[in-house]
N, C-alpha and C positions, 0 to 999 in steps of 0.2 A: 618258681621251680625251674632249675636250670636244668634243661634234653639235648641228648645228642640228637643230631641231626637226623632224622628216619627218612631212609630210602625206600618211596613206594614201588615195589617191582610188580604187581600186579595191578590190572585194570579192571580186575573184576571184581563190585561190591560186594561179593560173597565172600570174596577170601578177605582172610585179615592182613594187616599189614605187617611188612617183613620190616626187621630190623637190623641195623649193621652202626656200628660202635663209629666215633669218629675219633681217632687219636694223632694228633701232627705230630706228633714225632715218629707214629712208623710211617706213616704218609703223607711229607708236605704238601706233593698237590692235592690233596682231598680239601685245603680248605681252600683252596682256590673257589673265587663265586665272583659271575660278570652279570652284568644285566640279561642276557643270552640266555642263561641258564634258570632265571626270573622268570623271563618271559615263556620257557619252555616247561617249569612248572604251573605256570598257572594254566597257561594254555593262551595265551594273549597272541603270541603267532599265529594263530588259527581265528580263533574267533573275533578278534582283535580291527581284522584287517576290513579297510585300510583307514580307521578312525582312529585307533588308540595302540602306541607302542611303547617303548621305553628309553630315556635320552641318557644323558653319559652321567647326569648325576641322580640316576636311578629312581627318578620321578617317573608317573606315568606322563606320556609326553600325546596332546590330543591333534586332531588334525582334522579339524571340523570341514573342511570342503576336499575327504578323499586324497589329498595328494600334501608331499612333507613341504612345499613353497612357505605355507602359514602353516606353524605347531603352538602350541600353548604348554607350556607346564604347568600337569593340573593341580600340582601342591602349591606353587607358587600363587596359581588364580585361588586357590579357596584361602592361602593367608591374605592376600589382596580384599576378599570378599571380606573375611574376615574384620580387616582391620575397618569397613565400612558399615559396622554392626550387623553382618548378618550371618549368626551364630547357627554353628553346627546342633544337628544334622540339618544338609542343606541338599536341595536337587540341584543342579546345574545342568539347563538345557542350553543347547547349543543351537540354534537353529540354523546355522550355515549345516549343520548335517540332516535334520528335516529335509530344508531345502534338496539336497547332494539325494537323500534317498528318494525323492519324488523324480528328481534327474533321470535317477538310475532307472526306475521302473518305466518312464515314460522311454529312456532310451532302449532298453529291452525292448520293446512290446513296437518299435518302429523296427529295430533290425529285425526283427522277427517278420513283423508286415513286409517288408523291404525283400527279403531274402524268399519269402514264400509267393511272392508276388500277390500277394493279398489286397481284393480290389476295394474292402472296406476299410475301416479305422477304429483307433483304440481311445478309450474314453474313458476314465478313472473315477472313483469317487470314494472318499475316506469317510470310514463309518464314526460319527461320534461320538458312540458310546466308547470309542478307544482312549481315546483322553477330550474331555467335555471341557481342558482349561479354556478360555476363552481365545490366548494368544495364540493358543495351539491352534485352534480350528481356524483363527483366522491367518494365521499363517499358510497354510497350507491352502488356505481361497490365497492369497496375494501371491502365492509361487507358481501356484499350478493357475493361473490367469490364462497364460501362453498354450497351455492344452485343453483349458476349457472345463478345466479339473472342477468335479463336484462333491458333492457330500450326500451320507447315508443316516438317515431318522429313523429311529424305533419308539419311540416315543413324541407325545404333544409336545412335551417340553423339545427334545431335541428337535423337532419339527420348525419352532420355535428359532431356535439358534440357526438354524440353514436358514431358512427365509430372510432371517435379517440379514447373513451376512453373503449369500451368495445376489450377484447382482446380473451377475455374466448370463445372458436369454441364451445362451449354447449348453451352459453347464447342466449336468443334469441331479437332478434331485430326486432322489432314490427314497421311498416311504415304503418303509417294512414296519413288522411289529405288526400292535392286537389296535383296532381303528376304529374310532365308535365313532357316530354318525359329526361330531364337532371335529374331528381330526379329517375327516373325508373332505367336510365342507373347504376345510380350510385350506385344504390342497387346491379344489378347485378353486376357490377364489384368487387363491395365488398364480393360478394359471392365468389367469386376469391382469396378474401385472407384472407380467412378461417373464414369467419364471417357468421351469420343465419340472414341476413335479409329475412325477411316475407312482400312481398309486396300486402296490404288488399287492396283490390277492393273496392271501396264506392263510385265511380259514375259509370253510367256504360259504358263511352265512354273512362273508365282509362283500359279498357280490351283490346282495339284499340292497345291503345299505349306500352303496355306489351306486346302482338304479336309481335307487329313490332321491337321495340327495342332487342326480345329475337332472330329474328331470325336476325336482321342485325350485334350483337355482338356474335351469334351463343353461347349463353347462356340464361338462364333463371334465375329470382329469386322463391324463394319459395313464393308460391301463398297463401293468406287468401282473402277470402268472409267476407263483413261485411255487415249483413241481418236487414231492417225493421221490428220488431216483432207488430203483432198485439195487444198485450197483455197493458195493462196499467199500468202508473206508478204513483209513486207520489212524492210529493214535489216540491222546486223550478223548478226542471228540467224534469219533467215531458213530454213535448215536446221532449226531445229527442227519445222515440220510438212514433209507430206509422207512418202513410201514409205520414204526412207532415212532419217528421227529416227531418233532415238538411243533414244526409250520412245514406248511404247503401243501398241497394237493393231490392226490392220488388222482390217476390217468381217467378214470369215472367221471373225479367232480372236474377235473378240467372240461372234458367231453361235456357234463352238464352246465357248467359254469358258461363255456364257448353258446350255446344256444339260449342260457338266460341271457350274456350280450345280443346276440344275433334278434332276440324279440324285442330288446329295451333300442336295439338303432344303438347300440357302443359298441358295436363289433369291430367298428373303423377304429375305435382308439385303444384297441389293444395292442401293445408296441412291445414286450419286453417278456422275456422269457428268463425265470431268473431259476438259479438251483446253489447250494451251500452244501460244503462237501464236511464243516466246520473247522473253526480254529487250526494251525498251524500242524497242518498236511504236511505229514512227514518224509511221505514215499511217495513218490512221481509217479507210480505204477496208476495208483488209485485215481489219480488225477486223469490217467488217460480214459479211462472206463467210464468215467461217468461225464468226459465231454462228449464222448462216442455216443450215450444215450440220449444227453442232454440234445445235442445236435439233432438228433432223428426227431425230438418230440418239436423241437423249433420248426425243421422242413413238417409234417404232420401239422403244425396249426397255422400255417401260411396254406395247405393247400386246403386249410377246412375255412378257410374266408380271411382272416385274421391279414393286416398288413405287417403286422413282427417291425421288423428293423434292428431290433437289439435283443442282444444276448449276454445274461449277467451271471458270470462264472463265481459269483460270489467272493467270499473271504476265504480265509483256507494260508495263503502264500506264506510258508513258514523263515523263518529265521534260524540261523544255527549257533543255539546260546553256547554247546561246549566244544566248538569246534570240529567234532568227529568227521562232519560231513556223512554221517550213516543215519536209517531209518529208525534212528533213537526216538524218544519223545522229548527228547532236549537238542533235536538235532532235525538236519532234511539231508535226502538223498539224491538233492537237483541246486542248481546254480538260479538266481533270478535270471539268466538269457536258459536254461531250458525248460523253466516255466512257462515263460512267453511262447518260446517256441514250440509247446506242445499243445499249448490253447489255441495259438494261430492254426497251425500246421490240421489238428483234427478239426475245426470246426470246416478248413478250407476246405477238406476231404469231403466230408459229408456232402456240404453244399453244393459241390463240384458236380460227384457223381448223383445228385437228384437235381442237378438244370437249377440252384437256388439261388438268389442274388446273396450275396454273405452280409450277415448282418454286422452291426457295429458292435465291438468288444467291449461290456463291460467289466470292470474287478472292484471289489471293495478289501482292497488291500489296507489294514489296519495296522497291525503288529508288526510286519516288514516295512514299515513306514516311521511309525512311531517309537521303536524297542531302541534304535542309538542315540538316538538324541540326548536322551534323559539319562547322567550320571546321580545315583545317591551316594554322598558320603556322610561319613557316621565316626565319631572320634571314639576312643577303648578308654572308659573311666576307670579300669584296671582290671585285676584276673584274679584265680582266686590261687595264685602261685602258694606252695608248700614251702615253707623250709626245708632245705636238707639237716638239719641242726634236730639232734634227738635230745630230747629229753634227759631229763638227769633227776634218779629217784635218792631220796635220803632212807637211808636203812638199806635191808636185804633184797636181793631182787626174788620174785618171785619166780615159781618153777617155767611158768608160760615165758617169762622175760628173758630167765634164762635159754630159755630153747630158741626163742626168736632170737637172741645172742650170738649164740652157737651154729642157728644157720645161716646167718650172715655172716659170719668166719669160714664156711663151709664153701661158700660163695667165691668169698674173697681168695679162697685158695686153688681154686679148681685152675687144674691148667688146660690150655684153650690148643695148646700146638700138641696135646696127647688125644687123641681119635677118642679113647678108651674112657675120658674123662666125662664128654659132652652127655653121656646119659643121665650123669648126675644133676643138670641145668633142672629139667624135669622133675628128680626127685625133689631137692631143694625148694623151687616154687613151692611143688606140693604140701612140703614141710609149712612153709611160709605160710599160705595159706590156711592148712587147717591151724597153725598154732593161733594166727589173729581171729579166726572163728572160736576158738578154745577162749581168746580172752573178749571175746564178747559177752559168751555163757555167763563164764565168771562172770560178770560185771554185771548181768543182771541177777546174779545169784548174792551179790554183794559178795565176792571173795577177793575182789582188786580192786581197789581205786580209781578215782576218775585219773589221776596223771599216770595211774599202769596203763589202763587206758589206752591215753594220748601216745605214750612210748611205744605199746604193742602196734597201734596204728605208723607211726613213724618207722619202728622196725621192718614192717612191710614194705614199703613204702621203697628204703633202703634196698631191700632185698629187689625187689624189681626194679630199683635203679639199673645199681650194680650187672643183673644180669644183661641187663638190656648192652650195657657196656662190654660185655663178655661176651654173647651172641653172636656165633659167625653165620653168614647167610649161606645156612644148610638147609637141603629140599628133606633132610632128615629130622630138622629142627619138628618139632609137635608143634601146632598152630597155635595152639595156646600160648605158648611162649614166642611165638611172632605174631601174636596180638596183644602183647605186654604194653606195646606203647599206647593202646588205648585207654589203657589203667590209669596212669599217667598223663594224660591229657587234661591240658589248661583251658580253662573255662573264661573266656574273653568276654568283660560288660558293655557290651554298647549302649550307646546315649540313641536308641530309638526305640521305637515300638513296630516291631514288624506284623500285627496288625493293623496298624497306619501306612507304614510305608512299602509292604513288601509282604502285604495279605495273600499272595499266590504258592508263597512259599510253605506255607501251614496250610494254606485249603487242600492244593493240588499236587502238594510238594514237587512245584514247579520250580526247577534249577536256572538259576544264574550265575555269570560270571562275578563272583565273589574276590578281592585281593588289596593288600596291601599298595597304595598308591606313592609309595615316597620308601626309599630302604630297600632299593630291588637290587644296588650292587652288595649289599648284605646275604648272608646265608640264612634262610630263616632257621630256627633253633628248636622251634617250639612244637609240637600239634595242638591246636586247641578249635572250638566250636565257637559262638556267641551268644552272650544269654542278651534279651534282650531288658527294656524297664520295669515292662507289665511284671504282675504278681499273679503270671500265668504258665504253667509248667509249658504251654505247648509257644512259649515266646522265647525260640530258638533258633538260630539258623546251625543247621547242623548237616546239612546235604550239601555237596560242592562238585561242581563239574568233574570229571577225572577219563577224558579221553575217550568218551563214549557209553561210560557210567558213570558212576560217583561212589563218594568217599565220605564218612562221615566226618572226619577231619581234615582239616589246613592247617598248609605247613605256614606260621609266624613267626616275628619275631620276638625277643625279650624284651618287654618295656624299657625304656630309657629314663629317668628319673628326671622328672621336669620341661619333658618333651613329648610332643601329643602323640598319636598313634592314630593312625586316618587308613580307614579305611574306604571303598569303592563297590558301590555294586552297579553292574553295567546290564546294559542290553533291559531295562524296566521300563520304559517309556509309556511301554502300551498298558493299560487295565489297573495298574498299581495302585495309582495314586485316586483313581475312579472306583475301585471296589476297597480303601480302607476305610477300615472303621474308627469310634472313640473308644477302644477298648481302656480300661483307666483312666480315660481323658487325657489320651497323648493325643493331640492334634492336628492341623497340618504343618509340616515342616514348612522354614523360610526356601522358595525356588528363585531362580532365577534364572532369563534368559540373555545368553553373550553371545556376539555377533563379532567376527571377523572386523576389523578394519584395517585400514588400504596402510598403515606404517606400523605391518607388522603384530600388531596388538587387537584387544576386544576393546569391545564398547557394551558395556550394562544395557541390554534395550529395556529388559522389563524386570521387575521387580514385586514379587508375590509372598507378600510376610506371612509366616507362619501364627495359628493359631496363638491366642493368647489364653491363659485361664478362665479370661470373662468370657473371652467366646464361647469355651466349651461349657461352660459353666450354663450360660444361657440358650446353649445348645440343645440342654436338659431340663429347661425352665428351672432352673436356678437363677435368682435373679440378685446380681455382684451386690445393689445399693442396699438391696435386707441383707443381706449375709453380713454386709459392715457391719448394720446400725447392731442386726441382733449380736456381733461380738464386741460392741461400741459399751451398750447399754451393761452385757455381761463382764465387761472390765470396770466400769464404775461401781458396779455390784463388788465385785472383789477388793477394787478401792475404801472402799467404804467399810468392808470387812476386815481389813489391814492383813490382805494378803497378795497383796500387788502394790508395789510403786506406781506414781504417777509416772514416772519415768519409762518404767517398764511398760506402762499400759500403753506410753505414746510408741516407745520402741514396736510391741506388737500390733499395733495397728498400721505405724510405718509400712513393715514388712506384708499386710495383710493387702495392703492398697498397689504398694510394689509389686508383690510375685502376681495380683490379678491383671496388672499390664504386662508380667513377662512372657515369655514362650513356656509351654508344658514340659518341653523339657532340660534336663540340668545343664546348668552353667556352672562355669566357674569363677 
């Protein structure tokens, strides 16, 4: 379905979108399009920076350590991947920007020490329930080595993965979550060989069980409080502080909690004072309020015996997915240096004016850590583009055909340079529209045919072209007819399953940077959404950044005819790939991680194949070796019946032992 190009002039999801006609011969520069103009459509200037831009042949151009020295063209690396069997749709992590983003935060959080003359230090730790890959988490122990960087457990299992891989006796090991008496033990015993687990208190019948385990192993772990603040937040996660969270303690059970150590002799090991303000804290405001509380209850339990030393500001540290830079919930209204500098700054305050030694700064920065690293791309197995080509009935047309006829001539006549004319735009549609409701009626009254139909559907179809074409951008226009191009909108198939790969998008209709990665000195033509493989209405990506809102549609391009169509979704690194599912048994895609090297190019460090059908198959205790034999046994059955060749039966069993080694989804 061939669209003029729609110009969106609002940013506000509530309005529709305005339309304006694109014709080169009254306006040659209107088709002018540079990569400039790419970038300031999708918004890659803003959110973009300074990992991914656009180079002169209108690929996305990456720049994994921050600065343009080393770029990569990211079309050219996924034909590269490509041509090394590792079939779309594919993750590409980058880890020289892992790396760059642990830089960036550890460099914040010293100028901020540095400038406030702050007598303590800052000390990191990445929670891993954020991405549980393995390379991830150990990537991020081998980078942040230099700062003594730790990790954050909520679970045995994750508990599990810290222990093995942290080695560093400075790093610290942060134990949240629900702790039954084999998860406690295991902290202290690790404290045993020469590791910092910190086991936080966030119910308060987990105090019971830290007693008892410390004195029947005649050890203890390092103790942290994680406190209920009264103070309010904002954004999606806003419920995480407050009386009804979901963990930590109310000012009570602290106060009780502080005298159950003081009897049990662990009073000495309580060290850490933690609060969660939750997920991607939008507005700095919020942030400052509840260090200011945080703060007081930390001075408060040093003077009630406690030795403290640490204070952990939790997770929270957002990312700005559509670039607005405003207190959106797809956006933050703070830079990562006035993060830093507002965590330092109040906590130095507090401390100052109660005579407090300042304690050491924890964060469990997740999402601002993990969200650039990870590119998804996903190739368009095609659209569900219209014809402009109507129909052609043999015999009489009928009265409905005829009107839909006549107001498409009605259309086509309207002049655009008479003022007096454009009221007619309005009537017209209106026409249009009740006549194709007229030839529904019919049709289920049996009075038209099925290719009257198709034609009554096409004539519309027509009529909303045409006008869209004719449409001058008047604040007089009816909205209706400058939300025509939604009518019109191309329904793009992607080869994934975005509840696999990009489950946040449907949970929380959480937006990311969405765009075509190759074709950016192009114009795009088109609006359209994506459906995705599932046989699931709600497998859609159809929400898209748009400068502080969003938009139900992206602006693309027209398919090219034996050339793929690639698309990018950025800023996913964090939760994605950890919270999808097997919805239909689409699997995990093939990832891969690419590393900078010193002449200009990457180097493949690691390589994570995507699901295959036996996987998921067995995933679901389906088990691949009956599934053959019972379709083995049942083609000799049909053989024997003489309704299957031997040929045929060997063909389909080929194919059955084949696609259970392929990937779940289509190939070509």
């Amino acid at each position: 379905m061939q669209l003029p190009l729609f110009s969106i002039l609002s940013t506000d999801s509530s309005k529709p979108f305005q339309t304006k006609p694109i014709d080169p011969q009254e306006d040659p520069q209107e088709e002018q399009w540079s990569c400039l103009n790419s970038a300031s459509l999708y918004g890659l200037e803003t959110w973009g920076k300074p990992y991914f831009s656009i180079n002169k042949k209108g690929h996305i151009s990456v720049q994994p350590n921050g600065s343009n020295n080393h770029t990569l063209d990211l079309f050219d690396l996924v034909k590269g991947l490509e041509s090394r069997n590792l079939e779309l749709p594919l993750i590409i992590r980058f880890d020289d920007i892992l790396e760059d983003r642990l830089k960036q935060l550890h460099e914040a959080f010293e100028n901020a020490l540095t400038h406030y003359h702050y007598q303590g230090s800052y000390q990191g730790v990445f929670p891993v329930k954020c991405n549980h890959q393995h390379h991830v988490v150990e990537e991020f122990v081998t980078c942040g080595k230099h700062w003594h960087f730790g990790l954050e457990a909520g679970s045995k299992a994750e508990l599990l993965i810290a222990l093995s891989l942290l080695e560093d006796r400075k790093s610290l090991l942060i134990c949240n979550g629900y702790k039954d008496k084999r998860y406690i033990e295991t902290a202290i015993l690790a404290r045993k060989l020469g590791r910092q687990p910190v086991v936080v208190i966030e119910q308060a019948d987990e105090v019971h069980r830290i007693i008892s385990a410390s004195h029947e192993l005649g050890s203890s772990p390092l103790i942290g409080l994680r406190v209920k603040l009264t103070c309010r937040s904002s954004g999606r996660w806003k419920s995480s502080v407050g009386e009804k969270a979901k963990f930590g303690l109310s000012i009570p059970d602290i106060l009780k909690t502080i005298e159950l150590l003081r009897e049990a002799k662990l009073l000495n090991e309580l060290r850490l004072l933690h609060f969660h303000l939750g997920s991607q804290i939008n507005d700095i405001a919020v942030l400052k309020d509840a260090l200011q509380e945080a703060s007081q209850i930390y001075v408060e339990l040093i003077r009630l015996g406690a030795p403290m030393g640490y204070l952990d500001v939790g997770g929270g540290l957002g990312i700005d997915y559509d670039g607005s830079k405003t207190s959106t919930q797809a956006s933050t209204n703070y830079s990562l240096q006035n993060y830093a500098n507002d965590v330092v700054a109040t906590i130095q305050e507090c401390c100052a004016s109660n005579e407090i030694k300042v304690p050491t700064i924890v964060s469990e920065s997740g999402r601002a850590l993990a969200s650039h690293f990870s590119v998804l791309i996903f190739n368009i197995l095609g659209t569900n583009c219209s014809t402009s080509k109507i129909s052609e009935i043999v015999g009489k047309d009928s009265l409905i055909i005829r009107n839909l006829k006549e107001t498409l001539a009605t259309i086509d006549n309207i002049k655009i340079s008479n003022p007096l004319e454009i009221s007619k735009f309005q009537e017209a549609w209106n026409d249009a529209v009740k006549f194709k409701e007229d030839a529904f009626t019919a049709f289920r009254l049996g009075y038209i045919s099925l290719p009257e139909r198709a034609m009554a559907e096409e004539l519309t179809l027509s009529c909303a072209k045409n006008l869209i074409k004719k449409i001058p951008l008047d604040e007089l226009i009816p909205d209706e007819l400058k939300n025509l191009s939604s009518i019109l909108a191309t329904t793009y198939y992607a080869n994934l399953s975005i509840f696999r790969s990009a489950p946040d998008t449907w949970a929380i209709k959480q937006l990311f940077p969405i765009m075509p990665i190759h074709r950016l000195n192009e114009k795009p033509t088109q609006l359209g959404d994506f459906a995705d493989l599932t046989c699931d209405s709600d497998g859609k990506l159809s929400n898209f950044i748009n400068n502080g809102n969003s938009k139900s549609l992206l602006e693309l391009h027209q398919l090219n005819a034996n050339e793929p169509y690639l698309i990018g979704m950025f800023l996913g690194g964090a939760y994605q790939e950890v919270m999808g599912n097997l919805h239909n048994l689409f699997g995990r895609t093939n990832a891969v991680h690419i590393r900078l090297n010193g002449s200009k190019g990457y180097t493949i460090d690691h390589v994570v194949r995507g699901s295959t059908n036996s996987d998921v198959l067995q995933a679901m205790e389906h088990l691949p070796e009956l599934l053959l034999e019972r379709l083995r046994v049942a083609s000799e059955m049909a053989i024997n019946q003489g309704d299957l060749t031997i040929s045929d039966a060997r063909r389909l069993m080929d194919h059955l032992e084949t696609s259970l080694r392929q990937s779940t989804y289509l190939q070509e």
